[in-house]
C-alpha positions in Angstrom: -18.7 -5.2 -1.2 -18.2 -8.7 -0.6 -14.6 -10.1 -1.8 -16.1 -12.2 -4.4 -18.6 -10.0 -5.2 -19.0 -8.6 -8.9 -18.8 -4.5 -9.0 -22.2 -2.6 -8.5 -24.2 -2.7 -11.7 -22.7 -5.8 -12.9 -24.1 -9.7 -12.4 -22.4 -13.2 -12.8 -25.0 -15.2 -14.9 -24.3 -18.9 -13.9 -25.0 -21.7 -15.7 -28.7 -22.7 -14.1 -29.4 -18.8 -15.3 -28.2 -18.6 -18.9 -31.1 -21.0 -20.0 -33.4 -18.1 -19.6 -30.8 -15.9 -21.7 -31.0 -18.1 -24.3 -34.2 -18.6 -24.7 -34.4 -14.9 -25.3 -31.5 -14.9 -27.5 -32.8 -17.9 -29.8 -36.5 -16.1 -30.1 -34.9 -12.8 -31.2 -32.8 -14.8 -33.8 -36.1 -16.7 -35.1 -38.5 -14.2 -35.2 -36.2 -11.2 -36.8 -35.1 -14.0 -39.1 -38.2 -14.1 -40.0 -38.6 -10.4 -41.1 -35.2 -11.4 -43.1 -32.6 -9.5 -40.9 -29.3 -11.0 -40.4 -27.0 -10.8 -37.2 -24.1 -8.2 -36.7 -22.0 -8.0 -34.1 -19.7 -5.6 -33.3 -16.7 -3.8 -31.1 -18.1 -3.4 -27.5 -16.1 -0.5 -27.7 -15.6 2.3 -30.4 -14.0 6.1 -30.5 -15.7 8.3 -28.3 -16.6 10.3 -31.3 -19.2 8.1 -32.8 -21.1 8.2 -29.7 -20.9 12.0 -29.5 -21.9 13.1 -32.9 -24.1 10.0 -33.3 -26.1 10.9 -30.0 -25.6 13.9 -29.8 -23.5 16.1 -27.0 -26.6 17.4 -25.2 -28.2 14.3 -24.4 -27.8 12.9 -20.7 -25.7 9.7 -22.0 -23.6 11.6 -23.1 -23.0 13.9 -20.7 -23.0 12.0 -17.7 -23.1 8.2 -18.4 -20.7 7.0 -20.5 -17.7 5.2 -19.8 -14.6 7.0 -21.6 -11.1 6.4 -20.7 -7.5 6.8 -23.4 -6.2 3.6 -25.0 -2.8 2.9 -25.3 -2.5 4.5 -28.5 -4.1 8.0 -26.7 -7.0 7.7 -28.6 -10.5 8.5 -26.7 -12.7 5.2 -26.6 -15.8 4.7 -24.9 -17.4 1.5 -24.2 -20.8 1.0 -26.2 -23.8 2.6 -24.1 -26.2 1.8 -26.8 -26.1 -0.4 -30.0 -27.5 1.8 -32.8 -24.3 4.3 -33.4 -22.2 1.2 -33.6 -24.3 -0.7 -36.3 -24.5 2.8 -38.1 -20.5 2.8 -38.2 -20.3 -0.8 -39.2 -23.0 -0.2 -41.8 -21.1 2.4 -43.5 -19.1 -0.2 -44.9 -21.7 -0.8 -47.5 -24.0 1.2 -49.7 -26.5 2.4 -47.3 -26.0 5.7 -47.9 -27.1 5.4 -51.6 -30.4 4.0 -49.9 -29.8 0.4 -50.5 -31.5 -1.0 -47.3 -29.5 -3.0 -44.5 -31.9 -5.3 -42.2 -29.3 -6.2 -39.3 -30.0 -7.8 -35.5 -27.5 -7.3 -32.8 -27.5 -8.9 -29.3 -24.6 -8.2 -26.5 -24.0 -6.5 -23.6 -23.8 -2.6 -23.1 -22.2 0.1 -20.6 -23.5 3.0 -18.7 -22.2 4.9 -15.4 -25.8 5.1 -14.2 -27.1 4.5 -10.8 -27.7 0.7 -10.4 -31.6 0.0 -9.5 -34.4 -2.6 -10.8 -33.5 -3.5 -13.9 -30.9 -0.6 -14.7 -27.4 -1.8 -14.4 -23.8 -0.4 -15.7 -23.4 -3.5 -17.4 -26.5 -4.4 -18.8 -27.4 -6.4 -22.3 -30.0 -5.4 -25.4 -31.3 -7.3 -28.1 -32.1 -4.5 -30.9 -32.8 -4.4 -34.6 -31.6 -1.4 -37.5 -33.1 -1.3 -40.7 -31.3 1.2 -42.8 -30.7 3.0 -45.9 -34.9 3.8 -46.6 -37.1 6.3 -44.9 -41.0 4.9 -45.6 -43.5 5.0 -43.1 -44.4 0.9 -44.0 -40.9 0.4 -42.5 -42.1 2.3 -39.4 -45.1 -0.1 -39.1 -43.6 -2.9 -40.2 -40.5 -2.7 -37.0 -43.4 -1.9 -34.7 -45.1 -5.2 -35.9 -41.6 -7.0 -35.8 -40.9 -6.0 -31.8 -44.4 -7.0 -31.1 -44.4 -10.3 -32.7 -41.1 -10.8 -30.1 -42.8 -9.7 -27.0 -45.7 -12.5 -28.2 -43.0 -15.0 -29.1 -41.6 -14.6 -25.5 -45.3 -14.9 -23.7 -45.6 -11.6 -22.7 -48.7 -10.2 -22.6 -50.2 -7.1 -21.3 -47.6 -4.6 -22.8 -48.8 -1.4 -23.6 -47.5 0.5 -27.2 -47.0 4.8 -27.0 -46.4 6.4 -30.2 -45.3 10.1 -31.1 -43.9 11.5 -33.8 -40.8 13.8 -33.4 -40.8 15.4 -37.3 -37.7 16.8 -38.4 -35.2 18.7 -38.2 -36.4 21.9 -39.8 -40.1 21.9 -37.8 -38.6 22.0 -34.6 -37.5 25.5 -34.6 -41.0 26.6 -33.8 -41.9 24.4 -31.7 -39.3 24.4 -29.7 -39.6 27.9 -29.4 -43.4 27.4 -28.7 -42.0 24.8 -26.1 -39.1 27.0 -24.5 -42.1 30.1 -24.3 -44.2 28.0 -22.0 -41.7 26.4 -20.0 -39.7 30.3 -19.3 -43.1 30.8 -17.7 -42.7 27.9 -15.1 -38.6 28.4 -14.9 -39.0 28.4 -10.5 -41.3 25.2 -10.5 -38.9 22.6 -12.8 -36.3 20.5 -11.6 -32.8 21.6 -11.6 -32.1 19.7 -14.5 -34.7 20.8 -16.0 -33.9 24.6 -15.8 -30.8 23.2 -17.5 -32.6 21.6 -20.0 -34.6 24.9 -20.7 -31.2 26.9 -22.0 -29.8 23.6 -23.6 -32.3 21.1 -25.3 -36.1 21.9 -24.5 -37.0 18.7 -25.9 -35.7 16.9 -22.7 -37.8 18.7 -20.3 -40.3 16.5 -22.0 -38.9 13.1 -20.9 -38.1 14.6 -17.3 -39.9 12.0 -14.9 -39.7 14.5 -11.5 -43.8 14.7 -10.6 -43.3 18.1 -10.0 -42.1 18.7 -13.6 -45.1 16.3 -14.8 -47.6 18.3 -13.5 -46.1 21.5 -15.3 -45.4 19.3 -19.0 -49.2 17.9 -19.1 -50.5 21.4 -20.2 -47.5 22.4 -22.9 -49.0 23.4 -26.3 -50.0 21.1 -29.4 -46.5 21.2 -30.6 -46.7 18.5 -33.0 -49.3 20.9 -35.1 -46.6 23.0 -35.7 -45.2 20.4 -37.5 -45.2 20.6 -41.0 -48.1 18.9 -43.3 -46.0 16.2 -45.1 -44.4 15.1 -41.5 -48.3 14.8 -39.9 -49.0 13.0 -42.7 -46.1 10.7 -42.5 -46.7 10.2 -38.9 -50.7 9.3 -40.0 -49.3 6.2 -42.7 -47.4 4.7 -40.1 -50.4 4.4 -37.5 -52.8 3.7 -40.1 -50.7 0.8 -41.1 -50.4 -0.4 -37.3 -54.4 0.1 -37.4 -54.5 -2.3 -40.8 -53.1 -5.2 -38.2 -55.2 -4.1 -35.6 -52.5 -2.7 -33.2 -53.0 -1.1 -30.7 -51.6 2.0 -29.5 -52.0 5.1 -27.3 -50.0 8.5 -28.8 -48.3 10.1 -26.1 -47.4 14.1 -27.0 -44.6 13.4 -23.9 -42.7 10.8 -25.6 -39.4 12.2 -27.0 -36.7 9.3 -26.4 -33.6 10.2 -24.4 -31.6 10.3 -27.8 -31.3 13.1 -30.5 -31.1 11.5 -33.7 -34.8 10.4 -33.5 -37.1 11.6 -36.5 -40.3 11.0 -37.4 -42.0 8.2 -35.2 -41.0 7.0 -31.9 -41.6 4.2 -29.8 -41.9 3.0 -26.5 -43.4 -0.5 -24.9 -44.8 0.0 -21.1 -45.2 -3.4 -19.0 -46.6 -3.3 -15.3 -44.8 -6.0 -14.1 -41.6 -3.6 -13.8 -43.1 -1.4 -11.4 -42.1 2.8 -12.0 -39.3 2.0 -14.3 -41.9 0.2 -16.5 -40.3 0.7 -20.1 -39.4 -2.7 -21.4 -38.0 -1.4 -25.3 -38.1 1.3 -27.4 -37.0 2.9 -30.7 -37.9 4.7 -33.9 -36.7 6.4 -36.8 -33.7 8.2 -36.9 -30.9 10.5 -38.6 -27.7 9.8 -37.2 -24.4 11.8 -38.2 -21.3 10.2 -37.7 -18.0 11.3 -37.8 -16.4 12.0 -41.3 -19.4 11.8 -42.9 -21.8 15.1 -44.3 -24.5 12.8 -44.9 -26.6 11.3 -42.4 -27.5 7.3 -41.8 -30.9 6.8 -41.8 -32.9 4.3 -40.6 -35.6 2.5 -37.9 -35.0 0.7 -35.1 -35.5 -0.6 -31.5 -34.0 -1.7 -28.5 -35.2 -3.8 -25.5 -33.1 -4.4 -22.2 -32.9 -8.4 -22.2 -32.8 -8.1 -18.1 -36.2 -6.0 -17.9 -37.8 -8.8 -20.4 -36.8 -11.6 -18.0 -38.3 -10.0 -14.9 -42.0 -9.1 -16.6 -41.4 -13.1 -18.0 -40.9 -13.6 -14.4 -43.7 -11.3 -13.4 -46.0 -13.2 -15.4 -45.1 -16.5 -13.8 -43.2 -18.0 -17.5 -41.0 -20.7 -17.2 -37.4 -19.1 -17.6 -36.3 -21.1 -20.0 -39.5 -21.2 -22.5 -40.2 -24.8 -21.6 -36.7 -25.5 -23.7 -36.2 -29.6 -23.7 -32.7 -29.4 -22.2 -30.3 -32.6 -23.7 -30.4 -35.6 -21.2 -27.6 -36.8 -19.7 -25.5 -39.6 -19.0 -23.3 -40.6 -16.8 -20.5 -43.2 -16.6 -19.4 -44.4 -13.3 -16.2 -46.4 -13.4 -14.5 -49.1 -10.9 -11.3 -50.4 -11.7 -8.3 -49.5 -13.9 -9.7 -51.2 -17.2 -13.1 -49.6 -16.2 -11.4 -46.1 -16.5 -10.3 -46.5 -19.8 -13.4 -48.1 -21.2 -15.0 -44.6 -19.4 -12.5 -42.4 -21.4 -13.6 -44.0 -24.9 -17.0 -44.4 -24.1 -17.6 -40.5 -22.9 -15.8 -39.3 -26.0 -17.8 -41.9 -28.3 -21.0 -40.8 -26.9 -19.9 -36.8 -27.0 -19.2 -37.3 -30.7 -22.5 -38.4 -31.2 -24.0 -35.4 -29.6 -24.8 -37.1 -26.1 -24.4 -34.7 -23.3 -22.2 -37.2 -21.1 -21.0 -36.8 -17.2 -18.1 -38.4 -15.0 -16.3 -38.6 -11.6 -12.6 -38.4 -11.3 -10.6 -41.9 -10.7 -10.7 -43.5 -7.4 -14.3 -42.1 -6.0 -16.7 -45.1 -4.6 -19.5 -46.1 -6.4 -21.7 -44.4 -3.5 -19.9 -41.1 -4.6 -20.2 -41.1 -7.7 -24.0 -42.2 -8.3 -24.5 -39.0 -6.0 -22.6 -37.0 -8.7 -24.8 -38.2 -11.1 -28.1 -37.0 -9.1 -26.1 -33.7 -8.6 -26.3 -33.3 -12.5 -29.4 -34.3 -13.1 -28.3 -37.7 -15.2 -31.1 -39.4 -17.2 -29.0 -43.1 -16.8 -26.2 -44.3 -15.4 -23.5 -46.5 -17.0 -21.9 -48.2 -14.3 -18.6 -50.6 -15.1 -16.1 -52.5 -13.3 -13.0 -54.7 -14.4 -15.2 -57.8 -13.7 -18.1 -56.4 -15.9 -15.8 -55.4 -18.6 -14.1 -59.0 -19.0 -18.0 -60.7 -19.4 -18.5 -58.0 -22.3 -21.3 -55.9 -20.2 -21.7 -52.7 -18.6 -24.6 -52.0 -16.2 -27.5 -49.5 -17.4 -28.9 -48.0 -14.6 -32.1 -45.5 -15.2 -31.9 -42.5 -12.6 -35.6 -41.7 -13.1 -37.5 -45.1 -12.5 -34.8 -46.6 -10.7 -34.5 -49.7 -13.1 -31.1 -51.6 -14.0 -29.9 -54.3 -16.1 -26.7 -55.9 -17.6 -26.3 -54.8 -21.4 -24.1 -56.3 -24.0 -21.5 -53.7 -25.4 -22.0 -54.9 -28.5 -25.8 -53.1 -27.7 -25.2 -50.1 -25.1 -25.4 -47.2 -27.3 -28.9 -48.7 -28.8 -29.8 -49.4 -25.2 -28.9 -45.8 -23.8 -30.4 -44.1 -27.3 -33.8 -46.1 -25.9 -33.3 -43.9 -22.3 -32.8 -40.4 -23.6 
């Protein structure tokens, strides 16, 4: 690793970079603001606890990914691998567990000990919603809708929807038995993990993405007709909803999610532009338990990794920054002692008035600093020297069409208004 080097799985984002960021951030704020949902943000870490019991100790995150270590205070903490358990802790704080419905967006940056590759880092940054407190299947649809409008509002087309439903809690006995049957007879053909799957949580064996595995999960029984009537039918409301805005989807039997508090419907949103790892966001409905509580927080929700959306923008050949007018700039070159001063006022003058304003240090040649001002991309120059000053003028140079003229200073900030 290179001395100045981040770790593995981590990234500087300089400042050329962050326009594309926040692009992404700003469309996630309008559109979800939109759909009425406000911003939380919370601790990027949180006891270890609320990840296990909200997760769930058999899934992989759990187990193998997160980053756990004792605080001073020789409590476990963990930072955040994922944003929903969190928000769900947060949330507690008000009545959401008397059903009165939450809408919250959160957008920050989130840990996991995986194995850095194409768009999978350690450190790597979500934007995701929660709606909680009400289970309805319009709520379903209506998230779907929300992450959809999103992907449109960032110019990204040729995504691909999967839907499944995962029932609840008391239909998966069967089919998991069903599912554990069928699988027992295939036990020397899965993956290790797999085989450890098949004693621990069937229901990942689903998600495993080994081919050889694939080939065995494409023939496992219709377990989601084991499910009871009332969750088929919820299941049906939510994609007949999607089909009232014309929608559309493919339901895919394989689709579990990697966590265990799903219920109900779940989500996924494909892209070819990201290759094998092609999942750009998911979500769905969940029940998550949390620590010190006996009832569950209930609610719907998605997730989409903000680095995967900027390579399929890139993929698709989107300006980074969404065509954002960036502010213009000025610049103020100064010669002389009486010119420096009149550069100090002037810079903070202009600043106050919302002008995005650049200098050179004292002492640099004129030479030097008009290259400074190319360097940053200046709009117009104001160049002043003690002799300019005492005849009550500054020069007004514009970088793009190479133009100049003496300007009163009675007039300059009309004059440079007139430039940007």
């Amino acid at each position: 690793m290179a001395k100045s080097a981040p770790l593995p799985g981590t990234s500087d984002i300089f400042p050329a970079e962050v326009g594309a960021w926040r692009f992404l951030e700003d469309t996630a704020r309008s559109v979800f603001g939109r759909f009425n949902y406000g911003e939380l943000r919370t601790p990027i870490f949180e006891a270890t606890e609320v990840f296990q019991r909200g997760l769930g100790d058999e899934t992989e995150v759990v187990q193998k990914e997160m980053y756990t270590f004792e605080d001073r205070g020789g409590r476990s903490v963990t930072l955040r691998p994922e944003g929903t358990a969190g928000a769900m802790r947060a949330l507690l704080n008000t009545d959401v567990l008397n059903g009165v419905e939450q809408r919250v967006f959160y957008i920050g940056p989130m840990f996991r000990g995986e194995r850095p590759a194409a768009g999978r880092r350690r450190q790597f940054h979500q934007v995701g919603v929660e709606n909680v407190g009400r289970i309805a299947p319009e709520l379903d649809a209506e998230t779907i809708a929300m992450l959809l409008d999103f992907l449109e509002a960032l110019g990204i087309t040729g995504a691909t929807l999967k839907l499944n439903t995962r029932g609840v809690a008391s239909d998966r006995p069967a089919a998991a038995a069903a599912l554990k049957e069928y699988f027992t007879k295939h036990v020397d053909s899965l993956c290790e993990d797999c085989r450890k799957r098949l004693q621990g949580n069937v229901w990942r064996i689903l998600d495993c993405k080994v081919d050889s595995c694939r080939d065995i999960i494409a023939d496992v029984p219709d377990y989601a007709g084991m499910f009871s009537e009332s969750s088929r039918e919820y299941f049906q409301e939510v994609c007949k909803r999607l089909d009232w805005l014309g929608i559309k989807y493919e339901i895919d039997p394989f689709l579990v999610r990697g966590l265990d508090y799903y219920v109900h419907t779940v989500f996924e949103i494909t892209h070819p532009g990201l290759g094998a790892q092609n999942a750009i966001a998911g979500g769905g409905r969940y029940e998550l338990h949390l620590p010190g509580e006996s009832k569950p927080v209930v609610g719907v929700g998605f997730a989409a990794g903000m680095e995967r959306l900027l390579m399929v923008r890139e993929a698709l050949n989107l300006p980074p920054d969404g065509n954002l007018q960036q502010p213009k700039c000025v610049f103020i070159a100064a010669l002389g002692e009486a010119a420096e001063e009149f550069k100090f006022k002037l810079a903070s003058q202009l600043r106050r008035q919302g002008v995005t304003v650049a200098t050179e240090l004292a002492g640099k040649s004129l030479k030097a600093q008009m290259r400074s001002a190319n360097r940053v991309n200046a709009a117009c120059a104001v160049i002043a020297g003690d002799e300019e000053l005492q005849k009550g003028v500054a020069v007004l140079r514009d970088l793009a069409g190479g133009e100049q003229k003496e300007v009163a200073l009675s007039c300059l900030n009309e004059e440079i208004s007139k430039l940007l």
